[in-house]
C-alpha positions as CSV (number, residue, x, y, z in Angstrom):
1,X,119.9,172.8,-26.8
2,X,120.5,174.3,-23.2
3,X,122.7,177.4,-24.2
4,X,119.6,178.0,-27.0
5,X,117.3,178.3,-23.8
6,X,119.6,180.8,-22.5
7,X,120.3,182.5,-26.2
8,X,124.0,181.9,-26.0
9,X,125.4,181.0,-28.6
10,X,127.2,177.5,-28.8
11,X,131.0,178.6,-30.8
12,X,134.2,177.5,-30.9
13,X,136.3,181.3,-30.3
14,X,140.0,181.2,-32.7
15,X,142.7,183.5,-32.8
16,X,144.5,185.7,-30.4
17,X,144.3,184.4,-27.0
18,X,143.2,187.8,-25.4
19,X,140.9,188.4,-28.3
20,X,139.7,185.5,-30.2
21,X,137.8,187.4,-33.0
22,X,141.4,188.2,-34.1
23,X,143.1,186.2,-36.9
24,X,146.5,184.1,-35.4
25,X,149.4,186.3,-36.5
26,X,151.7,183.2,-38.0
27,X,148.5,182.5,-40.3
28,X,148.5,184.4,-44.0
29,X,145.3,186.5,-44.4
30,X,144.5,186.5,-47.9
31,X,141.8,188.4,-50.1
32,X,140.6,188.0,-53.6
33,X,137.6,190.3,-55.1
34,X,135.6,189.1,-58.2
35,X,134.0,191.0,-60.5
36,X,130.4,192.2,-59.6
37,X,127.5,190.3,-60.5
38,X,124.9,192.5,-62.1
39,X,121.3,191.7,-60.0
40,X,118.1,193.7,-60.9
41,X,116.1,195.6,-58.5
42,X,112.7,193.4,-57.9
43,X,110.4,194.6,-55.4
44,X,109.2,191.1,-54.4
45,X,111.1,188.4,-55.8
46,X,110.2,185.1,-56.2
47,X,111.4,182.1,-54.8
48,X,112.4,180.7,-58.5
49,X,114.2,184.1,-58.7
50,X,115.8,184.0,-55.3
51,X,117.0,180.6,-56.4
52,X,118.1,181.8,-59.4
53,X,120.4,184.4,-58.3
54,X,121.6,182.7,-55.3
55,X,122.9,179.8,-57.6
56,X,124.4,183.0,-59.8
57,X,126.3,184.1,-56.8
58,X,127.5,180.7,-55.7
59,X,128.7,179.6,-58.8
60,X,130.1,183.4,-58.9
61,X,132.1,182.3,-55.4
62,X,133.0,178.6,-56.5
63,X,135.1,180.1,-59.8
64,X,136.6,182.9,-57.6
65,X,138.1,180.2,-55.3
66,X,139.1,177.9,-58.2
67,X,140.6,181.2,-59.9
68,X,142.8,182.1,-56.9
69,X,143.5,178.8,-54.6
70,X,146.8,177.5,-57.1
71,X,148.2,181.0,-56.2
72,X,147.5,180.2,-52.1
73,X,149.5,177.2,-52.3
74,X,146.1,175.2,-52.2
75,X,145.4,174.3,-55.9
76,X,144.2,170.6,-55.0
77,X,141.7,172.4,-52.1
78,X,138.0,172.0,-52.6
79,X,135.5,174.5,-51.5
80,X,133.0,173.5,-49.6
81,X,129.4,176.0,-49.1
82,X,127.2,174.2,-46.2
């Protein structure tokens, strides 16, 4: 709550020593695309629609990760969205 008074933000830097930002160099960096999800234009969605799309994208992330983690070496991982 103090560093919010002061708008600094309360994180945990990884990574390079000189630059956290910076992924660790004996760590793999991996990346995995997906197939776009089509979304319509709507001037002011809903919350229902909001919802609905959100849950489209997050089931759209959970079978990208299932998909891909067996060929990371992590096929018994489980994703976790917070």
């Amino acid at each position: 709550e103090q560093l919010a008074d002061f708008n600094v933000p309360g994180i945990m830097p990884f990574g390079q020593p000189l630059f956290p930002p910076l992924p660790k160099r004996d760590l793999g960096l991996y990346f995995v695309a997906g197939k776009p999800i089509p979304l319509p234009k709507i001037a002011d969605p809903t919350p229902e629609q909001l919802d609905k799309y959100h849950a489209q994208y997050i089931q759209a992330l959970r079978d990208l990760f299932d998909r891909n983690k067996a060929n990371f070496g992590c096929a018994d991982a489980t994703l976790e969205i917070m």
